[in-house]
C-alpha positions as CSV (number, residue, x, y, z in Angstrom):
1,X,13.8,4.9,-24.0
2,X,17.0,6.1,-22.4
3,X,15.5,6.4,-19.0
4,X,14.3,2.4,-19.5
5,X,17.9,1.5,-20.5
6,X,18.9,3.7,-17.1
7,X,16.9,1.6,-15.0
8,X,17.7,-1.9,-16.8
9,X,21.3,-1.5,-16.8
10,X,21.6,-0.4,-12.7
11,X,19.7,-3.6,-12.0
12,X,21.6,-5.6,-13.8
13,X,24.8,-4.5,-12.4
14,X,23.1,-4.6,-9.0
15,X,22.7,-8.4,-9.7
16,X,26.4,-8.8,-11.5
17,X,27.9,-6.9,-8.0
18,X,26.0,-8.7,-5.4
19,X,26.3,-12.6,-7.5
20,X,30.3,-11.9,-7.5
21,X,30.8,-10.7,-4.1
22,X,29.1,-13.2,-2.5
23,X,30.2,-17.0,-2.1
24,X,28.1,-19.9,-3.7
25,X,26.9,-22.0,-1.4
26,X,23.2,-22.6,-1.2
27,X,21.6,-23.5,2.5
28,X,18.2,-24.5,4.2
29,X,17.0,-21.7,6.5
30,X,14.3,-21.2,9.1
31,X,12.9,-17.7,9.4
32,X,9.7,-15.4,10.4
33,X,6.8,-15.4,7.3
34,X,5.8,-11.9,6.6
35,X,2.5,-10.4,7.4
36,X,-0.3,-12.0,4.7
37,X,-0.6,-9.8,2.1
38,X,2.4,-7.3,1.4
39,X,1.6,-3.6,0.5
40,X,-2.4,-3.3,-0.8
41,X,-2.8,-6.6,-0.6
42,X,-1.2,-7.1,2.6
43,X,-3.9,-8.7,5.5
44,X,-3.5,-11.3,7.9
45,X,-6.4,-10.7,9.7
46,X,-4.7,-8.9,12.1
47,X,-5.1,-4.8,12.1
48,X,-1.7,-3.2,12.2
49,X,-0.9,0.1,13.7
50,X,1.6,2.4,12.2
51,X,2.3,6.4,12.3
52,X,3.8,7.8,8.5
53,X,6.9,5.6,8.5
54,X,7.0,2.9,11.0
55,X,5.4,-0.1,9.9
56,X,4.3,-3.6,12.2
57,X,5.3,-6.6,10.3
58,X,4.1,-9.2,12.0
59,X,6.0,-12.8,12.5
60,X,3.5,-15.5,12.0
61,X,6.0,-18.3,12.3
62,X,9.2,-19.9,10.6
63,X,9.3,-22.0,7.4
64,X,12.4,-23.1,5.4
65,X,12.9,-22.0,1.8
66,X,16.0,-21.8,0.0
67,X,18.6,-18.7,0.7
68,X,21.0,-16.7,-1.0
69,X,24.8,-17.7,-0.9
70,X,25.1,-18.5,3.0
71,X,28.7,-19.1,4.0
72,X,29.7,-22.7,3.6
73,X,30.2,-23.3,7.7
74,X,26.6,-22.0,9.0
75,X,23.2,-22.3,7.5
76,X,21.1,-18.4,7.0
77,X,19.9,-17.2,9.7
78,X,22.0,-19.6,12.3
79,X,24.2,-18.0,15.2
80,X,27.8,-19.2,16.7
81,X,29.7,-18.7,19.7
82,X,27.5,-18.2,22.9
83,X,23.8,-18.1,20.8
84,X,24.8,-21.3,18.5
85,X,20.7,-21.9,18.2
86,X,18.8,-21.2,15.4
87,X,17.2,-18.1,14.7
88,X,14.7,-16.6,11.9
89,X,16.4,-14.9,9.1
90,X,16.2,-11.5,9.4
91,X,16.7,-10.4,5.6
92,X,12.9,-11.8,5.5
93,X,11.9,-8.6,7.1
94,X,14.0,-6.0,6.5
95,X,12.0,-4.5,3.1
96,X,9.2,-2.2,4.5
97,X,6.3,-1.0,2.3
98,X,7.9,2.3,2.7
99,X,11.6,1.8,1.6
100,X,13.4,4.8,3.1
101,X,11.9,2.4,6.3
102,X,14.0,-0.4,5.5
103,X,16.2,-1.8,8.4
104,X,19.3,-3.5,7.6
105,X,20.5,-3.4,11.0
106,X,21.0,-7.4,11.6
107,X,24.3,-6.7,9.2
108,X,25.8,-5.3,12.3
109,X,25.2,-8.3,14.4
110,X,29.1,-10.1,14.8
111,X,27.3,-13.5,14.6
112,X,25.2,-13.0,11.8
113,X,26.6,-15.2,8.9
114,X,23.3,-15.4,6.5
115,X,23.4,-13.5,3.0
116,X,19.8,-12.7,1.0
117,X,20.3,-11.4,-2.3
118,X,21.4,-7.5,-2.0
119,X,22.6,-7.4,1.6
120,X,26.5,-7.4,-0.2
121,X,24.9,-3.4,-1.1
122,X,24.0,-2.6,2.2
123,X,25.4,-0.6,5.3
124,X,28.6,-0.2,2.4
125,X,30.8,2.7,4.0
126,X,31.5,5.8,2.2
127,X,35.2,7.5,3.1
128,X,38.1,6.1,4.8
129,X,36.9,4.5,8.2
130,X,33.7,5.3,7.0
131,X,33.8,9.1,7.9
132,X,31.1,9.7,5.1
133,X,28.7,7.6,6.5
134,X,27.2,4.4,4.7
135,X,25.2,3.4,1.9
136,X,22.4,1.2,0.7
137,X,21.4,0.6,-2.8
138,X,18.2,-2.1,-3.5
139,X,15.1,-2.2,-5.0
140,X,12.0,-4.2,-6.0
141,X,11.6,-6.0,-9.3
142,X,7.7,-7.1,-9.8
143,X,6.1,-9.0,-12.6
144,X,1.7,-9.1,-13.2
145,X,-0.5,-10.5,-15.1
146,X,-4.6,-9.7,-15.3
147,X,-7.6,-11.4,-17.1
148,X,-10.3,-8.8,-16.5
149,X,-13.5,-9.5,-17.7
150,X,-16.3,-6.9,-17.7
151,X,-14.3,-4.4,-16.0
152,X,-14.2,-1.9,-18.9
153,X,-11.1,-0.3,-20.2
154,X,-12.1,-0.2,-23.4
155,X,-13.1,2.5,-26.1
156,X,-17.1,2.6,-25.6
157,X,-17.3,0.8,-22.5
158,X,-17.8,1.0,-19.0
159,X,-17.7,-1.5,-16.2
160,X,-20.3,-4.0,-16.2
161,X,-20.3,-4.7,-19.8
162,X,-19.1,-7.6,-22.3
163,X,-15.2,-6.3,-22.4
164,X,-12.3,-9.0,-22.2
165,X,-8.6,-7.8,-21.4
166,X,-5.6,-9.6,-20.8
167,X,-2.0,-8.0,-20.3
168,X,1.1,-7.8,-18.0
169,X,2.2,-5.2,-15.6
170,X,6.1,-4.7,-15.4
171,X,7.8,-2.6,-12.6
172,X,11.4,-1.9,-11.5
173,X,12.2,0.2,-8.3
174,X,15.6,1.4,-7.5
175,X,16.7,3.0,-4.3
176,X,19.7,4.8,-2.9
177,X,19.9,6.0,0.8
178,X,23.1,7.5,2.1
179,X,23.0,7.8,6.0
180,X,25.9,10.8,6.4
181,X,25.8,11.0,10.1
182,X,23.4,10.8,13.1
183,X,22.0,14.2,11.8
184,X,21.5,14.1,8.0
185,X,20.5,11.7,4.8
186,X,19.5,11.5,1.8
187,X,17.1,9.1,-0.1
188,X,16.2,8.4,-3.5
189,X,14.3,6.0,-5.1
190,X,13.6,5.9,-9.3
191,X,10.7,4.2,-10.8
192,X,10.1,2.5,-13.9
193,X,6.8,0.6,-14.8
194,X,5.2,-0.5,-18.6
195,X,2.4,-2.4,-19.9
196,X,1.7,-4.9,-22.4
197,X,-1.9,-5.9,-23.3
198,X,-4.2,-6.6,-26.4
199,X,-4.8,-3.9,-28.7
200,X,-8.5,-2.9,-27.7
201,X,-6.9,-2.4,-24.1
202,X,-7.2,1.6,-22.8
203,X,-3.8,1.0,-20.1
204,X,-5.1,2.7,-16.5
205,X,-3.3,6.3,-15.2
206,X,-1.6,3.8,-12.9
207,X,-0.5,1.5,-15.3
208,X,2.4,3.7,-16.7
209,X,5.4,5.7,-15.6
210,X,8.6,5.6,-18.4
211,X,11.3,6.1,-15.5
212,X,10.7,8.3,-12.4
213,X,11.6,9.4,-9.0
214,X,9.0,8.4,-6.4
215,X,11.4,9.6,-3.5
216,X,14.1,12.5,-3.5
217,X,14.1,13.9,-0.3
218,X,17.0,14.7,2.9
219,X,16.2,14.1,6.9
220,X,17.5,16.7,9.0
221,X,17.5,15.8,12.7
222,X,16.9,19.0,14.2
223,X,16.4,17.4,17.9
224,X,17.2,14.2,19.4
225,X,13.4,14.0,19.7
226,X,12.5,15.9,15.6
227,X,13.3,15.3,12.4
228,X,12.6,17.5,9.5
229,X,11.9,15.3,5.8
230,X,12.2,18.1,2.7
231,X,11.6,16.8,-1.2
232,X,9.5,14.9,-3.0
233,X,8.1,11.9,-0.6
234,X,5.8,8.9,0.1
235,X,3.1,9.0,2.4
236,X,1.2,6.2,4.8
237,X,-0.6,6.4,7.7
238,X,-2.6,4.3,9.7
239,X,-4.0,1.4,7.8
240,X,-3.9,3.1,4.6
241,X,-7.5,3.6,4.2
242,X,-6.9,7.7,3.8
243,X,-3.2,7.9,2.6
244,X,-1.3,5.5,1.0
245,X,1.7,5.1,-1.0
246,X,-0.7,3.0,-3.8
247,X,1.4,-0.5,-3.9
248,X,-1.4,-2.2,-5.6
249,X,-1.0,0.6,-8.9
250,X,1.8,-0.4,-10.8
251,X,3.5,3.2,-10.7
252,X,2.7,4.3,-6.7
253,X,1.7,7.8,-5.2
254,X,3.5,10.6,-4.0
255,X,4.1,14.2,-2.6
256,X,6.3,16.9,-2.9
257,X,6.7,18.8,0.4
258,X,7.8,19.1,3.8
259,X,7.2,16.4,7.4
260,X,8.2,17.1,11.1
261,X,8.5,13.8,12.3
262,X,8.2,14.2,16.5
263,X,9.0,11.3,18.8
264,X,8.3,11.7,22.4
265,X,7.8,9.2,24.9
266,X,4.6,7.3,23.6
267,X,3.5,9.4,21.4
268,X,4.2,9.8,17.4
269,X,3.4,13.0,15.5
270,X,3.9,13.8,12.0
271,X,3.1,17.4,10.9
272,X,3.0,17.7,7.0
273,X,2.5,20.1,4.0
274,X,2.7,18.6,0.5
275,X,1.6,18.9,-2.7
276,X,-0.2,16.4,-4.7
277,X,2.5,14.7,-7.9
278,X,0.3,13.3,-10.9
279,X,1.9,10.5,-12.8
280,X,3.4,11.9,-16.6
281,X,4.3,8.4,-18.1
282,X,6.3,10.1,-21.2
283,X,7.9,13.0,-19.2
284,X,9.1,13.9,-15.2
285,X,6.5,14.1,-13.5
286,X,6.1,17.4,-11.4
287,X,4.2,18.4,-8.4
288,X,1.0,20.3,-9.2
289,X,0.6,23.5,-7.0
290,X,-3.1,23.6,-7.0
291,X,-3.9,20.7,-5.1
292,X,-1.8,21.2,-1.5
293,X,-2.9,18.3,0.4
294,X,-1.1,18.4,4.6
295,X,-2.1,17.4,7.9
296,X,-1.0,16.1,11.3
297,X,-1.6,12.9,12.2
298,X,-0.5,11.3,15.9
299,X,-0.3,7.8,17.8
300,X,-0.2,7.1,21.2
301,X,1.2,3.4,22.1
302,X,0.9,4.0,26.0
303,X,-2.6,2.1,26.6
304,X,-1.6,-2.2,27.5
305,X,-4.0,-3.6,24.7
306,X,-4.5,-0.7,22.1
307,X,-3.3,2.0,19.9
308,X,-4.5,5.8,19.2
309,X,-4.0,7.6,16.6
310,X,-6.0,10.8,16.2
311,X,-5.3,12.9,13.0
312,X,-6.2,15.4,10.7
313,X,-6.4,16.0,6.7
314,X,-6.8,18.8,4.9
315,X,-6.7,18.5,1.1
316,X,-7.7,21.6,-1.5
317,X,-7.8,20.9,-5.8
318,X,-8.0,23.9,-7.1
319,X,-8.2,23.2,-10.4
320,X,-11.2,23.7,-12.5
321,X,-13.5,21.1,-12.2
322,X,-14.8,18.4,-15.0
323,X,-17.8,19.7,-16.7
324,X,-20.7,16.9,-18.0
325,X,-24.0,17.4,-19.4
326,X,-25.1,18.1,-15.7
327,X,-22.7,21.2,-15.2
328,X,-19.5,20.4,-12.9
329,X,-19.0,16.8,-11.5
330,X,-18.3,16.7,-7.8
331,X,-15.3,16.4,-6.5
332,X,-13.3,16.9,-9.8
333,X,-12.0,20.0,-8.6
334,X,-12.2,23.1,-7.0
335,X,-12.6,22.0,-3.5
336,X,-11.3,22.4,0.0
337,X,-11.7,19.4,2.2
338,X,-11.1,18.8,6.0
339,X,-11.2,15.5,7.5
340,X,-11.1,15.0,11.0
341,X,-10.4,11.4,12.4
342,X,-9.3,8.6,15.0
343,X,-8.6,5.3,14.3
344,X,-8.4,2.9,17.5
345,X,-7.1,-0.5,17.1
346,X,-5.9,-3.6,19.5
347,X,-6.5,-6.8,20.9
348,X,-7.4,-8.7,24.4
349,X,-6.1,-12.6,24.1
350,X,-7.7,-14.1,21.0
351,X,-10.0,-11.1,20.3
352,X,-8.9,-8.0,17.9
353,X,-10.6,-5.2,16.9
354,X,-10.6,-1.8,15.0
355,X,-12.3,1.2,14.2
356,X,-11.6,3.8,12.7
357,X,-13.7,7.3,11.4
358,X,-14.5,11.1,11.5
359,X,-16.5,13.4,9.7
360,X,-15.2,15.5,6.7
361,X,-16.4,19.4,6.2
362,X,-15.2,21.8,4.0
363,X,-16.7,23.8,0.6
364,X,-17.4,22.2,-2.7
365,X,-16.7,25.6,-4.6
366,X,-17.8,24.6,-7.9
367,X,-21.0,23.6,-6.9
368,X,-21.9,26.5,-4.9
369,X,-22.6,24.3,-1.5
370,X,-20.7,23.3,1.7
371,X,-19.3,19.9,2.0
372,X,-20.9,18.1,5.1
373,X,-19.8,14.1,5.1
374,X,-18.4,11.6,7.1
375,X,-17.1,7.6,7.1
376,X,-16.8,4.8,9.7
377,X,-15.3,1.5,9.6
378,X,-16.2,-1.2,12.5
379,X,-14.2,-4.5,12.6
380,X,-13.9,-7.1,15.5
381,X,-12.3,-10.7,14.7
382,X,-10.9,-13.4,16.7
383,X,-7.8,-15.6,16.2
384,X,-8.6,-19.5,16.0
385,X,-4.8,-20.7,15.8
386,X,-4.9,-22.2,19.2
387,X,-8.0,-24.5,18.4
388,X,-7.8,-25.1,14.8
389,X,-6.2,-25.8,12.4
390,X,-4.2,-23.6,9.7
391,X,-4.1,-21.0,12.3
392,X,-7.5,-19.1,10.7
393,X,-8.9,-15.5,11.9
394,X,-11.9,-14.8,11.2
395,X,-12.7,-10.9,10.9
396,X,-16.5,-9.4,10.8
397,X,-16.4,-5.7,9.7
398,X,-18.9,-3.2,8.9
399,X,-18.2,0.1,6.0
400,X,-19.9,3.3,5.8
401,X,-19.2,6.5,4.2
402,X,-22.0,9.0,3.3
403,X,-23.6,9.7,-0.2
404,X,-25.2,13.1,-1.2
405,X,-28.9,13.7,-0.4
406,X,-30.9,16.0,-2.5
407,X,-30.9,20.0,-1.5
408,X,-28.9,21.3,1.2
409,X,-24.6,20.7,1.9
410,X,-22.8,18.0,-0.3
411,X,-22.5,14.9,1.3
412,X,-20.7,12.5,-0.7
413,X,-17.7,11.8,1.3
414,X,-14.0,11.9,-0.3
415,X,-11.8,9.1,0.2
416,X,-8.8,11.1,-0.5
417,X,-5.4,9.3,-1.6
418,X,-6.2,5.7,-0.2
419,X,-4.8,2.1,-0.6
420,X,-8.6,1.8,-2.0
421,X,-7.8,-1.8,-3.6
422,X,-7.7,-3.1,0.2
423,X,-10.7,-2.8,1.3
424,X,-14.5,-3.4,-0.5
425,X,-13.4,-5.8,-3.2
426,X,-10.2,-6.2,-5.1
427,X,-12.6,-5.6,-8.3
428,X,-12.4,-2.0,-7.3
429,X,-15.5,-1.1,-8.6
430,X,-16.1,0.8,-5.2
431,X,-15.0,3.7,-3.8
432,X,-15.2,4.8,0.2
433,X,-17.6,6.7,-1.0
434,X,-22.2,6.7,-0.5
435,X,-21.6,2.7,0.5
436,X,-22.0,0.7,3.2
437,X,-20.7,-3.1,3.4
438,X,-20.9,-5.8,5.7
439,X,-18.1,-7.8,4.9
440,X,-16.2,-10.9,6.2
441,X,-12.2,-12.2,6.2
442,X,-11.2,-15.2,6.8
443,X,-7.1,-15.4,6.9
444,X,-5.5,-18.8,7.0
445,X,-1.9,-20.7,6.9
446,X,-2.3,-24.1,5.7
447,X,1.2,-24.6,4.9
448,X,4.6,-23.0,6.4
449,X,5.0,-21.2,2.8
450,X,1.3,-20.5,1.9
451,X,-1.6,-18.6,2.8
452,X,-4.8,-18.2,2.0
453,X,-7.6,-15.1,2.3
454,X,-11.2,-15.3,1.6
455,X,-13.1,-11.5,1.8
456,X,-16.7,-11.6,1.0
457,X,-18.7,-8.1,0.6
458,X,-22.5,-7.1,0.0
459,X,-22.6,-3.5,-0.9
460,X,-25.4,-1.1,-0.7
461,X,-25.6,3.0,-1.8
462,X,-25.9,5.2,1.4
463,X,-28.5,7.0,-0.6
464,X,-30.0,5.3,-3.3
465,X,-30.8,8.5,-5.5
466,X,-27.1,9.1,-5.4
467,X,-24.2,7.1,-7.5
468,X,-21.3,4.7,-5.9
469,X,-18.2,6.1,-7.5
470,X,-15.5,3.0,-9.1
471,X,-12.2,3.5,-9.4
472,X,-11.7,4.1,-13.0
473,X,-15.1,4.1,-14.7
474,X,-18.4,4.4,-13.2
475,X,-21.2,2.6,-14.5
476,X,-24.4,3.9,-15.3
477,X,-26.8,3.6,-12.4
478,X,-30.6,3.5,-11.2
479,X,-31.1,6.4,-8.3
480,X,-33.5,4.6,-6.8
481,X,-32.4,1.2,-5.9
482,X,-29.5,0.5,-3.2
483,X,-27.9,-2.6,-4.1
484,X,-24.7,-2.4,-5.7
485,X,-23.7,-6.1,-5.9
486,X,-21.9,-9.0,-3.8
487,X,-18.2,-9.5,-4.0
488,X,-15.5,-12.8,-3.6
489,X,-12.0,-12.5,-3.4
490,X,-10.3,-15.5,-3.3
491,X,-6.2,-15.3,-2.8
492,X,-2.9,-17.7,-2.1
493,X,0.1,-16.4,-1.6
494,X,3.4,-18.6,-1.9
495,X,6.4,-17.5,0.2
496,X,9.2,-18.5,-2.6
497,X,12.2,-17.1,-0.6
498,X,13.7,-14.7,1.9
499,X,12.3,-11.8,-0.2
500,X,10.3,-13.2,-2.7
501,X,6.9,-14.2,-3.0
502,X,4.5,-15.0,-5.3
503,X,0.8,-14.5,-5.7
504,X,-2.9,-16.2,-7.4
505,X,-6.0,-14.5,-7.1
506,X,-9.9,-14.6,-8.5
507,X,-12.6,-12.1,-7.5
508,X,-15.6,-11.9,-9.0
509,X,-18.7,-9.2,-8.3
510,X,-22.5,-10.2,-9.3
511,X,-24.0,-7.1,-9.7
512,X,-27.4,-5.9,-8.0
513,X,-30.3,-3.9,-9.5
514,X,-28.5,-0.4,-9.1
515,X,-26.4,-1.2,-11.7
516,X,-27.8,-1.1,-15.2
517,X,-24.7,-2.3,-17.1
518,X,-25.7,-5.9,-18.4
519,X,-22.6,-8.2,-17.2
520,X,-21.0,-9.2,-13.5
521,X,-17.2,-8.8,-13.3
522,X,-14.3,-11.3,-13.0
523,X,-10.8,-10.8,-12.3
524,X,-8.2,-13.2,-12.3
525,X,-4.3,-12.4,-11.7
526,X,-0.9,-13.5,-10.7
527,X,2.0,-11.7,-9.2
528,X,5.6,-12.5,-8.7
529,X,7.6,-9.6,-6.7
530,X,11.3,-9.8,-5.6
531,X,12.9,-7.3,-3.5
532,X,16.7,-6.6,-3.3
C-alpha cells in the first residue's frame, strides 16, 4: 500500500507543479498525428524500422485539438520572428514507446512558444548554470476496460468455453532521467498497475505489479561512436515480433543486464546480455539468473528504399521444466535456444513491403532432443491515399512458424519475449508458434482525429497432430485437424490531444474443428492513455 501511495502522490504533485507554472490560456493547434496504433497496438499500415532504442513515428498529417496552456500571444505549435508560419506541435511526438527515447529537444528552439502538459518538467537544469546537467521527470497515466467472453480466466475453464469477465486495468508510469553531461546519465522509470474485476475473474501475470521499477540503468559513452547501458532495462527491436517491451500487458517486460549500443555511419549495432525479470505483483521484482536471454542485433540504413537489420538471439531457461500427465511440457524450461534472423523492410512509391525470418536451433534438454525450428513472416501492401479517400493502406501478409512432427528434433518454434498481441489477432489465443495465417490490414483516416484498422486472420496448425499454443490458456485440441479458427479485429482510435488518445475495439474468433472447446471468443475494450 505504501508503494501505491508513492506513486499517487508524485503524480499528483507532477500535475500541481506543471498546472502552477504554467499560464492559463487555452489555444487551437495544428500538429503531426502519431503513427496508428501506439505501442502493441500501434499499426498504420506502414512497417517501421527501428534498432533497440530508436523508434520511426511517422507523421500522417496535422489536425487541431485543444493544447495545454499556450502563451496568450501565439497559438501551440506557431513560430515568430523570421519562421512566423505555422508549424506541427512537436510535444505530439516527443513520448516514444521506449521512454529513456523520449526527445524533448524542440524546448531548445528560441521560437518555440507552445506548452503540452509536463514540458514545465522537462530539460529543468540541475546546479548553478546548469553545471549538473538537466532533468526530465514524466510519465504515462493509462486507464482500460475489457468485456471478454469465452476467453477463460476462470477457475475450471479454458478458452473456448461459456466464461463472461468484465474489469478495468489501471497503470501509472513515472520516469526520471538526469542527462549529467555528454558522457553519462541516469534513467529510472517506477511502475504501478492494479485490477478490478468480478469475483469469478483469475487476474493474468500481466495484469498486476503493486509499484516497481521497469528501468534503473546509467549510459556511459565510452566513444563518440559507443555507448555502454548497465541496470535493469527495456528491450525492442525491430518490429517487436521477437522482443518487445509488452505495452499491450498492463505491467510491461524487462531485463537486467548490460547493451553496447554502436553507431557508425549507416550502420546500428546493439550487443546485449541480460537476464530475464518476472513480474512479483506483492514484492520487488528481481532478475532470475537462470534464464540469461542476449544477442546482437544490427541495421543498416544505407540502401535508397529499404532497411536491414540482421540479428541474432540466444535465450537459455534453466529452470526445471513443468511436468503434466505426459512427462515435461516443451518449452517450460530447461532449454537453450538460438535464433538466427533478418528482417528486410521498405517501400518503392505507393508500394511497401516486409519480411522478416530465420531459423531457430538449439537443445530442448528436458526432453532429451535437439531443437530444429524456424518462422517467416511475408507482407506487401500499397498506400491508396492519393486515389481515395480516407487515406487507406491496404496490407496482404502471410505467418508461419513451425510445429513439432512426431520422432526426430523438436520443432515447435519459440516466439521468445514478443509484442505477441500485434500480430494473429488481438484475441490472443495464438502464439508465433505451429501456425500459419494469411491475414489482411486495412488502415484508414477518415477524420483528422480518428482512425480506423480492420485485421482479418484465418489460422491453421503447421502440423495438425501438434497443438497451437495461446497466450494464457490453451484449449484442448484435436491432433488431427488443422483449422484453428477465423479472426476480426475491428479498432478506432480518437486523437484527444497533444498526448492523449483514446481507444474502441471488438474482435471476435469463430473457432474451427481443431478446437474442441464448445464456444467462439469475443472481446470488447476501451482505452484512454495520457502521457506527461
Amino acid at each position: 500500500m505504501s508503494r501505491l501511495f508513492y506513486f499517487l502522490g508524485a503524480i499528483a504533485m507532477l500535475f500541481v507543479t506543471d498546472r502552477a507554472s504554467a499560464q492559463s490560456h487555452v489555444e487551437s493547434s495544428q500538429y503531426a498525428s502519431e503513427l496508428f496504433l501506439r505501442h502493441e497496438l500501434e499499426s498504420d499500415g506502414q512497417p517501421f524500422s527501428t534498432t533497440a532504442d530508436d523508434q520511426l513515428v511517422q507523421q500522417t498529417g496535422a489536425y487541431t485539438v485543444a493544447c495545454w496552456d499556450c502563451d496568450d500571444s501565439v497559438d501551440c505549435g506557431d513560430t515568430v520572428g523570421n519562421n512566423a508560419a505555422k508549424k506541427p506541435n512537436p510535444c505530439a511526438n516527443s513520448h516514444k514507446d521506449l521512454f529513456f527515447n523520449n526527445d524533448f529537444s524542440y524546448l531548445n528552439d528560441p521560437y518555440y512558444q507552445g506548452h503540452c502538459l509536463g514540458d514545465r518538467l522537462k530539460l529543468m537544469t540541475i546546479g548553478e548554470d546548469g553545471r549538473w546537467g538537466t532533468l526530465d521527470i514524466g510519465g504515462q497515466q493509462r486507464l482500460r476496460y475489457h468485456h471478454e467472453r469465452g476467453m477463460g480466466q476462470q477457475a475450471g475453464a479454458t478458452r473456448f468455453e461459456p466464461t463472461t469477465n468484465d474489469f478495468v486495468l489501471t497503470r501509472t508510469r513515472l520516469y526520471g532521467n538526469w542527462q549529467v553531461n555528454e558522457c553519462v546519465r541516469f534513467y529510472t522509470e517506477g511502475i504501478y498497475a492494479a485490477d478490478g474485476a468480478n469475483s469469478e475473474y483469475i487476474p493474468r501475470p500481466i495484469d498486476r505489479n503493486f509499484g516497481d521499477f521497469l528501468n534503473a540503468f546509467v549510459d556511459l559513452k565510452l566513444l563518440e561512436s559507443t555507448t555502454l547501458r548497465v541496470g535493469r532495462q527495456e528491450l525492442l527491436y525491430g518490429n517487436q515480433r521477437l522482443i518487445s517491451p509488452l505495452d499491450w500487458a498492463n505491467t510491461r517486460r524487462t531485463f537486467e543486464g548490460a547493451k553496447v549500443m554502436i553507431k557508425t555511419g549507416d550502420w546500428e549495432t546493439d550487443i546485449f546480455y541480460t537476464h530475464y525479470v518476472p513480474v512479483l505483483p506483492n514484492e520487488l521484482d528481481r532478475a532470475d539468473y537462470d534464464q540469461p536471454f542476449y544477442g546482437c542485433y544490427l541495421s543498416y540504413s544505407g540502401f535508397e528504399n529499404f532497411t536491414v537489420q540482421p540479428y541474432y538471439i540466444g535465450y537459455d531457461n534453466n529452470n526445471p521444466p513443468i511436468v503434466g500427465s505426459g512427462g515435461p511440457i516443451a518449452g517450460s524450461g530447461d532449454f537453450s535456444l538460438h535464433t538466427f534472423g533478418i528482417r528486410i523492410n521498405g517501400g518503392i512509391d505507393d508500394w511497401l513491403f516486409e519480411m522478416e525470418g530465420g531459423p531457430q536451433l538449439g537443445r530442448q534438454s528436458a526432453l532429451g532432443v535437439n531443437q530444429e525450428a524456424g518462422f517467416c513472416t511475408c507482407g506487401i501492401g500499397r498506400s491508396l491515399g492519393s486515389q481515395l479517400p480516407w487515406s487507406p493502406t491496404l496490407w496482404g501478409y502471410y505467418d508461419y512458424a513451425s510445429g513439432n512432427a512426431p520422432g526426430g528434433d523438436f520443432n515447435r518454434f519459440n516466439q521468445l519475449f514478443p509484442l505477441a498481441h500485434k500480430y494473429l489477432g488481438f484475441v490472443d489465443a495464438v502464439q508465433r508458434s505451429n501456425i500459419q495465417s494469411p491475414n489482411m490490414l486495412l488502415t484508414m483516416k477518415p477524420t483528422e482525429k480518428i482512425n480506423l484498422l480492420f485485421w482479418y486472420y484465418h489460422f491453421m496448425a503447421n502440423q495438425a497432430d501438434d497443438i497451437v499454443p495461446s497466450i494464457g490458456g490453451t484449449p484442448p485440441q484435436s491432433l488431427t485437424r488443422k483449422d484453428f479458427g477465423d479472426e476480426l479485429d475491428v479498432l478506432a482510435k480518437y486523437q484527444w490531444g497533444p498526448r492523449s488518445n483514446i481507444i474502441l475495439g471488438w474482435s471476435h474468433l469463430w473457432r474451427g474443428d481443431k478446437i474442441l472447446a464448445p464456444t467462439d471468443a469475443d472481446f470488447v475494450y476501451s482505452q484512454w492513455e495520457l502521457d506527461f
